[in-house]
N, C-alpha and C positions, 0 to 999 in steps of 0.2 A: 484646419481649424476655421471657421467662423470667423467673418470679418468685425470685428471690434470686441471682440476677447481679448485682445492683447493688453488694453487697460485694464481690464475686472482682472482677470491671472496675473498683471505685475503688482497693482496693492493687494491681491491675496499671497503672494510670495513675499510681502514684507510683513505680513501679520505672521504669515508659518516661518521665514529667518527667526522671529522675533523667540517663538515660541520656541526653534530649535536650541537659539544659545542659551535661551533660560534653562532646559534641560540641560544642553552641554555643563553649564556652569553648575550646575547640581550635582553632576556625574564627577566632576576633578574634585571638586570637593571629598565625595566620596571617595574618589581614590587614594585623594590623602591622606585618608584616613585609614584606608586599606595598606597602603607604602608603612607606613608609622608602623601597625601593628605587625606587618608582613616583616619590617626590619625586628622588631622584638623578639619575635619567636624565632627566626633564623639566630640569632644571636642565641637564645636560649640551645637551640637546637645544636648551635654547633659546638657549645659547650660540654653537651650531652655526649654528644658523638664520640668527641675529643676524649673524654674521661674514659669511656666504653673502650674504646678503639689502645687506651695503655693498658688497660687491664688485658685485652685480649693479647696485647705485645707480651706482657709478661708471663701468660698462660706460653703463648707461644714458644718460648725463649724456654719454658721449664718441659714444653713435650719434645723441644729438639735435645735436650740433654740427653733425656730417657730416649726418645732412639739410637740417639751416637753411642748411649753405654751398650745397648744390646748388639748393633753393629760391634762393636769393639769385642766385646764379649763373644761373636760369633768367629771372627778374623782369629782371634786368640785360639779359640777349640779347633778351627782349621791349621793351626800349625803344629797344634797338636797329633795331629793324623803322622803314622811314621810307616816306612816300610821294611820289612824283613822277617826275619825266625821269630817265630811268636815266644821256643825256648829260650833264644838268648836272652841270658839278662840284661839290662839295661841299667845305664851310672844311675839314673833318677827314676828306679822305680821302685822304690819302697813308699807306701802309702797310697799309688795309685794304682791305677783297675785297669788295666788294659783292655778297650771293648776291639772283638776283629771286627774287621769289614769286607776281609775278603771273600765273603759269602758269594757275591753274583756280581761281576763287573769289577772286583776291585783286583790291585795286583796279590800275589801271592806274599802272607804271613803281614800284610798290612792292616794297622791297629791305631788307637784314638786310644792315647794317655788319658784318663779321666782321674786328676785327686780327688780327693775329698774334699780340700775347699773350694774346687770347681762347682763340686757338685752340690754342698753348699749356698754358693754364688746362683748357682740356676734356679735353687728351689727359692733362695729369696726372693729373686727378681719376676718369681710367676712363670717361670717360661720352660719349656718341653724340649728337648734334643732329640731329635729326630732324623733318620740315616733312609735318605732316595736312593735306590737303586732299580735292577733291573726286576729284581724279585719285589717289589713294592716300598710302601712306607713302612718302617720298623722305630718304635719307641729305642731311646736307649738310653738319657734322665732325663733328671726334671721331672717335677709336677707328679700326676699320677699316671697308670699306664694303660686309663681306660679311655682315651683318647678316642674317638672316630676316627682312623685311619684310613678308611676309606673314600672320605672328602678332601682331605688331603690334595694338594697338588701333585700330581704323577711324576714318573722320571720322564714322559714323552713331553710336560708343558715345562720343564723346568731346559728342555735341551733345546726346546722352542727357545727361550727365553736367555740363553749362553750364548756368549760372547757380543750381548750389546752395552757392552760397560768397560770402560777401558781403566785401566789399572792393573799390583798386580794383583791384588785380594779382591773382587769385586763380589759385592753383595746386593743379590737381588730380592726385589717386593715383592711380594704376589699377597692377593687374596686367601684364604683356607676358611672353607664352611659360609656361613652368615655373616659373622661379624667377626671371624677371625684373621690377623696378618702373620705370616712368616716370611722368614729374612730367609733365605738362601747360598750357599759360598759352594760351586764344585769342587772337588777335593782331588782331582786330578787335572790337569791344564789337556787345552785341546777345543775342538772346534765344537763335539759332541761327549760330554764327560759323561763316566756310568755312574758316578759316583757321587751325593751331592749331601752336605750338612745342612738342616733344615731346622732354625731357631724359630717354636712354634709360641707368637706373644699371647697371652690370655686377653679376650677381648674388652671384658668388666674393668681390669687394672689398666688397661691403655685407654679406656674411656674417661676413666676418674681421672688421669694424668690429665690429659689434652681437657677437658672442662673446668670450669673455673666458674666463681661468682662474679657474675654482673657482667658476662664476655658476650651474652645474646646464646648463638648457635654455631656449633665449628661443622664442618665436612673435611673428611679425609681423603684426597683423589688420588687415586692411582695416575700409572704413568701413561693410562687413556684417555683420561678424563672423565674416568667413572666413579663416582661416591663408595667410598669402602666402607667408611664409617660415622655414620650422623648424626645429629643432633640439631630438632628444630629446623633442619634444613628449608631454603626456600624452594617454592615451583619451578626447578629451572628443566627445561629438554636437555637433550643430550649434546644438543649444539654448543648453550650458557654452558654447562660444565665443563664440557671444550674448552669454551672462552676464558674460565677462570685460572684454568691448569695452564692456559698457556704464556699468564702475565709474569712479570719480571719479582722475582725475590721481593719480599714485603713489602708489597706495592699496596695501596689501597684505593680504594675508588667502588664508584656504582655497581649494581646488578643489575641488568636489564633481561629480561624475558619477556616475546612478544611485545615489544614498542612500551613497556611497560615497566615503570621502576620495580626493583623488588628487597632492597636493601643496600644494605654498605658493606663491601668486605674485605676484607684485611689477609693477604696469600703468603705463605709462608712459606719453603721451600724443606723439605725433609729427608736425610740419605740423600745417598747418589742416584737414584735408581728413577726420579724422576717424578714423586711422588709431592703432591702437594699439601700443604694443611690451611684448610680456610676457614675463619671468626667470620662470622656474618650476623650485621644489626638485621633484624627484620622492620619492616615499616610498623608494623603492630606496637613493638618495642619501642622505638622513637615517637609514634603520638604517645605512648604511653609517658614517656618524661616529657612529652610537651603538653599532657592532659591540662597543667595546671594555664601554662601561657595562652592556649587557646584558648579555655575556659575567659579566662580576662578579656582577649583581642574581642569576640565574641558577644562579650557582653557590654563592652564599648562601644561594636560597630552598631549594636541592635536600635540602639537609641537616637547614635547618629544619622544613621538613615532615615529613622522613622521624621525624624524631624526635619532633612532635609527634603524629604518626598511632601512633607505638610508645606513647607514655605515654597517651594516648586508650584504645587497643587495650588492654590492660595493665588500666585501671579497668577497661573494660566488662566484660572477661574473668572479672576478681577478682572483682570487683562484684555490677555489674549483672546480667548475664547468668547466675549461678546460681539471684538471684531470681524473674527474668523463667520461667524454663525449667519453673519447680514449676507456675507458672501457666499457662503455653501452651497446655498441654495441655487442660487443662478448660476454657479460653476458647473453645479451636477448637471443641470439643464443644456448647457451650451455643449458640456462633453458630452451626456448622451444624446443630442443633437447631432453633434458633429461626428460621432462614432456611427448613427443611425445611418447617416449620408453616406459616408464611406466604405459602411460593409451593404448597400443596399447592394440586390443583385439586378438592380436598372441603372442609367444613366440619370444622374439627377443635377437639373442648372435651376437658377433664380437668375429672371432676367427682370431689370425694372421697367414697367411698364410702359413710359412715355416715350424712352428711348431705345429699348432693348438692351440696354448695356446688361454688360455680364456683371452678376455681383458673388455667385458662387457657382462652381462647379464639385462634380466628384472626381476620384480620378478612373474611376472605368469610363465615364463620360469622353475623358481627354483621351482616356487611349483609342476612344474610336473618334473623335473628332478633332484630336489633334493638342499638345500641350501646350500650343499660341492660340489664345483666343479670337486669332485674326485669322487664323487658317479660313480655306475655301470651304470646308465642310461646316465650319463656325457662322460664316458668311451665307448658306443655303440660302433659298427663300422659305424656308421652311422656319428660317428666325422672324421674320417680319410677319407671315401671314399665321404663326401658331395661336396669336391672339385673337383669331377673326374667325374662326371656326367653331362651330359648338361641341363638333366632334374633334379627333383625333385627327392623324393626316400622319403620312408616309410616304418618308425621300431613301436614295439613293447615297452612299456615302462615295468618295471619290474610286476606296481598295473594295464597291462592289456588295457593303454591306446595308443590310437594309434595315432600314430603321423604324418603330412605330413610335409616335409621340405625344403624348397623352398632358393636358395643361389643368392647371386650377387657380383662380386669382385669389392673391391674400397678402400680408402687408410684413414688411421686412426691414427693421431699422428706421421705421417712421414713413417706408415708401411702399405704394401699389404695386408688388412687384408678380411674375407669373412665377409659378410655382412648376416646371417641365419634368416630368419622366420618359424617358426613351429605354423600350424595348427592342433587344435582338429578334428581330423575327427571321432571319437568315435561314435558318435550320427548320425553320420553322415553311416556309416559302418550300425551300428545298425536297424537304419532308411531304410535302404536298405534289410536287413534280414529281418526286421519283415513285409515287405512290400512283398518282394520273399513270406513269408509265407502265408499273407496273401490274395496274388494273387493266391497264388496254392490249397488256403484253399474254396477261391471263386469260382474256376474252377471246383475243387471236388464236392462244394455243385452243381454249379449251371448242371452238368455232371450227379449228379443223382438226382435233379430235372427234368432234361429230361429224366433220364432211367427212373424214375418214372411217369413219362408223359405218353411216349411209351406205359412201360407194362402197366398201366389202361386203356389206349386208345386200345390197342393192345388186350385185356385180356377181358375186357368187350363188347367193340364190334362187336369183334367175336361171342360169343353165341345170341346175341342180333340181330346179323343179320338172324342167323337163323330163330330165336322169326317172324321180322318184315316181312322178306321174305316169309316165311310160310304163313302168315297171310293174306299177298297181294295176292300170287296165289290161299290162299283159296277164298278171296273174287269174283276172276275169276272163279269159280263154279257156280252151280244151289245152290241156296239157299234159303230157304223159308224164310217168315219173321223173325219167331221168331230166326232161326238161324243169319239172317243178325245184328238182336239184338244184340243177342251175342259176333258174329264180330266185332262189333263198338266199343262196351265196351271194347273188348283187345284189339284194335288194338288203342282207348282213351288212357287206362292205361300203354302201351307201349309206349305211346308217352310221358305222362308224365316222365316214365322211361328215357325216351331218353334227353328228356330234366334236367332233375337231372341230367345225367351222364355229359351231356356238362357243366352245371354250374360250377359242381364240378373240370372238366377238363380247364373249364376257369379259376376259383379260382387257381388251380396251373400253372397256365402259368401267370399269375398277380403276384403272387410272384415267380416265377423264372426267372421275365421279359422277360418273351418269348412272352407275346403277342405283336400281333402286329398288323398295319390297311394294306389294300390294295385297295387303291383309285380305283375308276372307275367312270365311267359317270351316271350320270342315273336322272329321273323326278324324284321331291321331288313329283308333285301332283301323279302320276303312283303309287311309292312307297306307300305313306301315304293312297290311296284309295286301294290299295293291301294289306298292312297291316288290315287295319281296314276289308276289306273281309274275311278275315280267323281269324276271332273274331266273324262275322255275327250268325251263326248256334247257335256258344254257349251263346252268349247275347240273343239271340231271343228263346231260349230253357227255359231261366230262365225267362221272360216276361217283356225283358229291351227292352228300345230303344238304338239302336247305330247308331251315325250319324257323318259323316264327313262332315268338311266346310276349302276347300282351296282355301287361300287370291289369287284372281287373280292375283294379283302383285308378285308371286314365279318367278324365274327362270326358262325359260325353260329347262334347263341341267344343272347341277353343279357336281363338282367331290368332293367324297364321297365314304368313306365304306358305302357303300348300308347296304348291310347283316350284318354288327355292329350296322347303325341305325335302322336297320329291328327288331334285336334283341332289342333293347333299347326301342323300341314302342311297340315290342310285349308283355317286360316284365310289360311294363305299361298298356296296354289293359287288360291286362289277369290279373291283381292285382285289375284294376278296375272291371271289372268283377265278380270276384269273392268277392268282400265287399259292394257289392250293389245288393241291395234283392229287389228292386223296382224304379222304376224311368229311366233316360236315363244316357247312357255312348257318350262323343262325346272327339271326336276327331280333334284338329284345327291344320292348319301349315299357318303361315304369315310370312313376310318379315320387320324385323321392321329396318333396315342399309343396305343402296343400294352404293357401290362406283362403280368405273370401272370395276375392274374384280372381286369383293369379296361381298356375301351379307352373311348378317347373318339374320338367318330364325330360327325359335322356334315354335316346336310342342309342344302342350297343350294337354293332356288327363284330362277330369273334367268329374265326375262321380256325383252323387247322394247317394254314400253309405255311412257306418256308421263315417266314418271320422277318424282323427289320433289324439288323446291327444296331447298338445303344449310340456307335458315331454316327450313324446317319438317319437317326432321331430328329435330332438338332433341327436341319436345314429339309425334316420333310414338306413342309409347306410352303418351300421356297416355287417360285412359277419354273416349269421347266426340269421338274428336280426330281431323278428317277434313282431306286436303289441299284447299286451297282447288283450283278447276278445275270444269270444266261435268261431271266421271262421279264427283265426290267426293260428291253428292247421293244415292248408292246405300249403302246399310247404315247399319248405329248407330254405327260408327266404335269400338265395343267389339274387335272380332277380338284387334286389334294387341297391346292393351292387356290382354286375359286371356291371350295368348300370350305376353309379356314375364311375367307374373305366372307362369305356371306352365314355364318354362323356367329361371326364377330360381328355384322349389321344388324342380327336379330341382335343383340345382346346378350349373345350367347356364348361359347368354351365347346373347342374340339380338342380334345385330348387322345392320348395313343401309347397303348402298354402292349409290348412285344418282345419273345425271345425266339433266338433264333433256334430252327428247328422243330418251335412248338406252337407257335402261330403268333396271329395278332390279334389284337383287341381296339378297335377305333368308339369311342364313345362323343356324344353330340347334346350336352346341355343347353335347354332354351327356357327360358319362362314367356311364359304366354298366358295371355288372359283368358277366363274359365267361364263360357257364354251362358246362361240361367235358362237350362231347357231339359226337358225332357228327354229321358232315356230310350233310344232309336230301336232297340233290340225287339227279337223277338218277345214273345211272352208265354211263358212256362208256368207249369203248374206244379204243383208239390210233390202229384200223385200223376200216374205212377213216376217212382223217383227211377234215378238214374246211376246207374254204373260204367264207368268209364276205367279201361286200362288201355295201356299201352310202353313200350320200352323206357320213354322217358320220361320220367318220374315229374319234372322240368312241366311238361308239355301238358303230364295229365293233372298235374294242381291249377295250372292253368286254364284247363278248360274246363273243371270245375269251380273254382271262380268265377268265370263268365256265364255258367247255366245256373248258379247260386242268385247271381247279382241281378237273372232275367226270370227267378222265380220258380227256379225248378230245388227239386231236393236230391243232389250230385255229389256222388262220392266216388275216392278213387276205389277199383275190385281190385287187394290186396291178394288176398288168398284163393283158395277153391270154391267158385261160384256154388259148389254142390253142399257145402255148407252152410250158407248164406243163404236167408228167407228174402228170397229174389221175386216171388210170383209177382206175376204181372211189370215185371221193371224190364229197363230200357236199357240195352248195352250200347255202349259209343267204344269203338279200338280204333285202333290207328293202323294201316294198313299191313304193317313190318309188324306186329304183334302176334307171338304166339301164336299154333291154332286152340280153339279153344272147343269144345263142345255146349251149343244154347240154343236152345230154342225157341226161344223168346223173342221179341223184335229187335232187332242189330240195324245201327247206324253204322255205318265204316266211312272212315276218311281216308283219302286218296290223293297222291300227286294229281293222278289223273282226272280228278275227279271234279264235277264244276260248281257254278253257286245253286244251279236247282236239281236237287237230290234224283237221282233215277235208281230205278227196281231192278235189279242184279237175276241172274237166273235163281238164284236160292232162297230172295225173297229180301235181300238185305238193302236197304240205302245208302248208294254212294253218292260222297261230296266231299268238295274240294277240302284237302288238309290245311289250307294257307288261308281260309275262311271262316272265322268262327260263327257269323252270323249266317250262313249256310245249313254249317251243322246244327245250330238252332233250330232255325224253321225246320230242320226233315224231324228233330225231335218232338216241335211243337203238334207237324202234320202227325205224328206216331201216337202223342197223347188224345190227341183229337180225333184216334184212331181212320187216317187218311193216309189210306195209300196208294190213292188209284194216283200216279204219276207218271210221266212222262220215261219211255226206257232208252231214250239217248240226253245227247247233251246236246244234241240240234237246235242253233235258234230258227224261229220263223224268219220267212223271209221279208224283207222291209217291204212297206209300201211304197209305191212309186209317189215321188210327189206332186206330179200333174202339176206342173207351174209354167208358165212364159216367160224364161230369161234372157237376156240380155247381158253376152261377156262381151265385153271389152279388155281388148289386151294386145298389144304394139308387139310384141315377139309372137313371128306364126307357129314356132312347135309349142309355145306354151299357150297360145290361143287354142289350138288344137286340141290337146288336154284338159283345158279347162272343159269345152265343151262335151269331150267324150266322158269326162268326171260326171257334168249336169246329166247326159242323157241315159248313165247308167243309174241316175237316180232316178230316174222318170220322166226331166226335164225334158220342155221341145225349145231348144238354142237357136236364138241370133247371135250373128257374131259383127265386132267393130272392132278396129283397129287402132282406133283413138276416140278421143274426148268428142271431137269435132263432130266425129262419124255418127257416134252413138249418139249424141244430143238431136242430131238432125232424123236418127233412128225413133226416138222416144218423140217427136214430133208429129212422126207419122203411123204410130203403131201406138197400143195399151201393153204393156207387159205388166209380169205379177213381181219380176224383180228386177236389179240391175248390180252386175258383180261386174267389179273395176280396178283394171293396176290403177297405179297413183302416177310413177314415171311414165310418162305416154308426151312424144310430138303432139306439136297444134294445140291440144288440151291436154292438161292431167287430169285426174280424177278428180282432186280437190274443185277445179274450177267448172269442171260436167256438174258435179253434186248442186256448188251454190246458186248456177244457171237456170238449174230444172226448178231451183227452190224456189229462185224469181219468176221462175213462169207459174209456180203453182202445179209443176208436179210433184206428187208427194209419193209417187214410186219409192218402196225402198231399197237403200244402196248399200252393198258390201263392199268393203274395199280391199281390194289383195296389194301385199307392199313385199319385198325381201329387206327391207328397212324396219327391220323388228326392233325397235325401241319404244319406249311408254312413250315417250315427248311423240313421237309420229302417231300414237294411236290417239293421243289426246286432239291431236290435228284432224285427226279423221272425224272425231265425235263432234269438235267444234264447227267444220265444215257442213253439218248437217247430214252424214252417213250413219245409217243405223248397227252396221255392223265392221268389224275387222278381222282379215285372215292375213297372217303371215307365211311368207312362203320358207316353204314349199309345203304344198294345199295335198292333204290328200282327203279320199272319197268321206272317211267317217268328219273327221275336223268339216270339211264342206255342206253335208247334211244335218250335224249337229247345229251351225250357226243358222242352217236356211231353219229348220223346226223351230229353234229359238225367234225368231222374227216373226215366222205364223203363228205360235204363239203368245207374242207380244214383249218379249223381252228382248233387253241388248246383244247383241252375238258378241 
């Protein structure tokens, strides 16, 4: 609290005493008046009860009578039972009726004397004679004799029920029907009697007996404590009726059920057998004779309250309440003041200004600087100089916490005093180191994640290049077959080589987050029919079919890592490929979301081979992760797993539906933006139209939407061409297609077959089946009636490119190569060994260009390039690196080199970048 509260809060605590006894003293009043009327009605009440409570005595007292007589009356017709000759006469039996009993269970020629005034005696008294045995219940007087017998008690619950009564006549209760009771006596002695007289009471005349006026409500409990027969009974469980049955002979006292009164009852004890009879007042019944006494109390208190709540109301008003009202105000203010201070989540002091003294604290304050205000941490100099700063300022506490301390001046109980909040910045400090650390720790790794990039990049395909380079210029020899054999095979298993090292080079650029994409333009159908090309040799080697089918409706241009999806298709080609030992592999791409500038399109690769188990589904795109099976022993089990990686960079979804035995299906969803150009294709004309068949149905809608889309009039030949008004039209078949009898001009498409159409012996043009924009043009040249073309698939030979280079390269077998690469382009080659060499080369000589490693003694490339810059030669530089990452080629361009080759260089990649620079463009 607030230092000088203690005066405002003690005269506010005598204005609220004041006010409390005034209430107190209004309240006993009331209660006195509450006592008064509470004694009246009790008094009334217990008058009531009292009266209630003999009436039900003398009900009670008149149903014990009437049970003892039919007890009595039952014991009597039980001595009447005799045994022997039913012949013999007997001294006393004129006038009475001998009933047998020896029917089932009883002894032999035994009989139940019945006079006439017995019988008599029964019909007065309402009640049935009735004989248990083994044979059931049998009427025998009394009453009438259409009895329900069958509700009756059995002889099995009456033998239940023998010998828990001790005496020697003992008479048992039981229930019979709803609401009827029968007495009971065996008529033979023994543990289990067959024999048993059953006095059956009417239930209507035992209810009239036991009821009475003015008695409330009775219950009759059996010897379980179950209600047999009732009237107005209270709510009780089985527990209370329990509880009733087991009080003492005309006891009287409470009901309670559930913590709750429930009336008054009066227990009466009836027969031997264990059976109780209970009068109960209900609560209903007792307000009801207190209706009138409440009614009074009631209408006395009504008044007296009101009046004392007016002269209560009245002082406070006059009173109390003007005093109370001066002070409210500034109490509320000092508590939420001093509640404000306390739950702040800062430290908060007031110190006075001249001296520093302390005049309040909080207590998170204290907990960090200590509960004596003299502490050292209290003492800082952080207390003398926090007035002298315009800013803030930060100490040290002794346990290592650190403090910020933020001031503002303003006046406190008449004195200038500063106003201090202190912030924890501990966590805060801390949170900043570990953060410094863990940036510098991320730097390190991700530093030699790329030194480790470099040197494998750098280290392996160096010697690699020699391998492939080698290889190529051997291929440019005279070679006989079998050695070309040969050739194919390393220069196969070098490729696989090559390809392992890039996997492995993309798996650590995926985790070092170096990879990265580099959009460009290009045809999904060009691409997806170029991929699937360079899969042709090796699917048709193993005696697969491979076929591609692109949805007319593709884009003409979209922008796209080409070479990431290139990758992503190939690693799916070549996976199908290799787990399919028979059957066709194909290849689709369609457009399934067209907006204004974005479609998304999905390549399908679905094969025929052995399929994927649905468990090893799951973990296909795990790195490393190969299906179990005798052909899963082939590659690094990378493909899958840098293709799920770089399909999820485009913003893209690789998915994969497979059973086993019936192949796979791998699909590659990308959206991509849709570039505003014009349609690339050939151009066709209407006339003459076009007929196209072949096996698959698939293949030939297809390539009648692509000659639709480029202007031709293209339909699939369904039936017998010799039906069809064909003159002058153009057949396209597909190689595998029927033979057919035509005359006419025929386009054939061919594995074999390449992108520029050649004249067959029979006059037909072949071209490549994996091309559609092939079979175009041979159609276009057909309508354009052109067919003087070329009858191989021979390209020309290149031109030499007459140039002056300039290799540089620190390894002599890959010097070596580089240069026999130039000269089989036409180049005339100097050679350097490094930076140093060649700079001093290009000093003394003109060249037309200058190709250079980068790693090289004395100089690297980088530092030859910005050398020559500064001298003002403007030679241009290619740079060769086995350090294939964007960040190193970006280095290249910024050093002032025109082009980049990464190794391993071979002859076409080499020529292509040198044309591109005479040209004018970047390589």
């Amino acid at each position: 609290m607030l230092k000088g509260d203690c005066q405002s809060h003690g005269r506010a605590e005598v204005l609220t005493l004041a006010a409390r006894c005034t209430r107190l003293l209004t309240i006993l009043v009331f209660l006195l008046f509450i006592l008064a009327c509470s004694s009246y009605v009790l008094i009334r009440g217990t008058a009531s009860v009292s009266t209630r409570l003999q009436e039900a005595g003398t009900a009670a007292h008149k149903a014990k009578n009437y049970f003892d007589q039919r007890e009595a009356l039952l014991r009597h017709l039980g001595d009447s039972v005799l045994a022997g000759n039913l012949d013999e006469p007997t001294a006393d039996s004129e006038g009475t009726r001998p009933l047998p009993l020896d029917a089932a269970g009883g002894q032999p020629g035994q009989r139940l004397l019945l006079s006439a005034r017995m019988e008599q005696r029964l019909q007065a008294l309402q009640t049935r004679l009735l004989l248990v045995d083994a044979m059931g219940v049998h009427w025998l007087a009394g009453g009438d004799a259409d009895v329900d017998l069958a509700r009756m008690p059995s002889l099995r619950v009456l033998q239940a029920r023998g010998g828990g009564l001790e005496g020697a006549d003992p008479v048992y209760w039981l229930r019979a029907g709803d609401s009827g009771i029968a007495l009971a006596q065996p008529i033979q002695a023994g543990p289990h009697p067959m024999q048993w007289l059953m006095l059956l009471l009417d239930g209507d005349a035992t209810a009239d007996v036991i009821d009475g006026p003015g008695i409330g409500g009775y219950t009759l409990l059996d010897d379980g404590g179950r209600p047999a027969l009732s009237s107005q009974a209270p709510r009780l469980d089985s527990a209370g009726w329990k509880t009733l049955s087991e009080r003492q002979d005309d006891s009287v006292g409470m009901v309670w059920s559930g913590g709750l009164p429930r009336g008054v009852a009066l227990v009466k004890r009836v027969g031997n057998d264990g059976w109780r009879l209970v009068y109960h007042l209900l609560p209903g019944q007792l307000l009801g004779d207190l209706a009138v006494p409440l009614l009074f109390c009631v209408l006395l208190l009504l008044p007296a309250c009101v009046a004392l709540r007016l002269l209560r109301h009245r002082v406070d008003r006059k009173l109390i309440q003007p005093a109370l009202q001066q002070h409210r105000q500034l109490l509320e203010n000092l508590d939420f003041n001093s509640t404000v201070i306390d739950m702040a989540p800062v430290g908060i002091c007031v110190l006075r200004r001249n001296d520093r003294h302390l005049l309040l604290s909080n207590q998170l304050l204290r907990d960090w600087l200590g509960e004596d205000g003299q502490d050292s941490d209290w003492q800082a100099p952080w207390r003398s100089h926090v007035g002298e700063r315009g800013r803030g300022l930060e100490f040290t506490t002794r346990d290592g916490r650190q403090l910020h301390v933020l001031h503002a001046a303003c006046r406190y109980q008449g004195d200038d005093v500063l106003l201090c909040a202190f912030h924890d910045i501990s966590r805060h400090r801390q949170a900043q180191a570990a953060l410094s650390s863990a940036r510098q720790a991320a730097d390190a790794a991700n530093q030699a994640k790329s030194a480790f990039l470099a040197t494998m990049s750098h280290e392996i395909r160096t010697p690699l290049y020699g391998v492939l380079g080698t290889l190529e210029l051997l291929g440019h020899t005279a070679l006989d077959a079998r050695q070309s054999q040969y050739l194919r095979t390393i220069e196969s298993s070098s490729s696989v080589l090559l390809q392992l090292i890039s996997d492995v080079l993309d798996v650590t650029k995926i985790e070092s987050g170096q990879l990265s994409l580099e959009p460009t333009s290009f045809s999904p159908r060009e691409l997806t029919e170029s991929v699937l090309r360079s899969f042709a040799a090796s699917a048709t080697c193993k005696g697969l079919q491979i076929l591609v089918c692109t949805d007319p409706s593709v884009p003409t241009r979209v922008l796209g890592d080409a070479d990431r999806i290139r990758q992503v298709l190939g690693n799916l080609l070549s996976n199908a490929i290799k787990f399919t030992e028979h059957g066709r592999v194909m290849l689709r791409v369609r457009q399934v979301q067209r907006e204004a500038e974005s479609s998304i399109l999905v390549w399908q690769v679905t094969d025929t081979g052995v399929g994927i188990p649905a468990e090893e589904q799951a973990r296909l795109f795990e790195p490393f992760r190969q299906v179990r099976g005798a052909a899963s022993a082939q590659g690094t089990g990378l493909g899958l797993s840098i293709s799920d990686h770089l399909v999820r960079l485009m913003s893209g979804e690789l998915q994969v539906v497979s059973e086993p035995g019936l192949g796979s299906s791998f699909s590659v969803r990308l959206p991509l933006p849709v570039l505003p150009v014009a349609d690339d294709g050939p151009s066709l004309q209407p006339e003459p139209p076009i007929l196209v068949r072949g096996r698959d149905r698939e293949l030939v809608d297809c390539a009648c939407g692509w000659l639709q889309r480029w202007g031709a009039n293209a339909q699939p030949l369904l039936g017998d061409p010799a039906l069809l008004d064909h003159d002058g039209a153009i057949l396209v078949e597909g190689e595998a297609a029927p033979p057919l009898a035509w005359s006419g001009p025929r386009v054939v498409a061919s594995i074999d077959g390449g992108d520029q159409p050649t004249v067959a012996a029979d006059g037909r043009l072949v071209v490549s089946l994996h091309c559609m924009a092939a079979i175009g043009n041979a159609l276009a040249s057909l309508q354009q009636r052109r067919t003087e073309l070329p009858e191989s698939n021979g390209t020309a030979p290149l031109m030499p490119l007459r140039m002056r280079v300039l290799a540089v390269e620190d390894n002599p077998i890959n010097r070596v190569i580089l240069a026999e690469q130039l000269q089989t382009l036409g180049c005339e080659v100097d050679l350097a060994q490094d930076g140093a060499e060649a700079l001093q080369r290009c000093r003394e000589q003109a060249f037309d260009l200058v190709v250079t490693d980068i790693n090289m003694p004395r100089m690297d490339g980088h530092a030859l390039t910005r050398q020559l810059r500064d001298e003002g030669n403007t030679v241009p530089v290619i740079g060769a690196s086995a350090n294939a990452t964007a960040e190193e080629r970006e280095r290249y361009l910024v050093s002032g080199m025109q082009g980049y080759l990464s190794k391993p260089i071979d002859i076409a990649r080499l020529r292509k970048a040198i044309t591109a620079l005479c040209q004018g463009d970047p390589a």
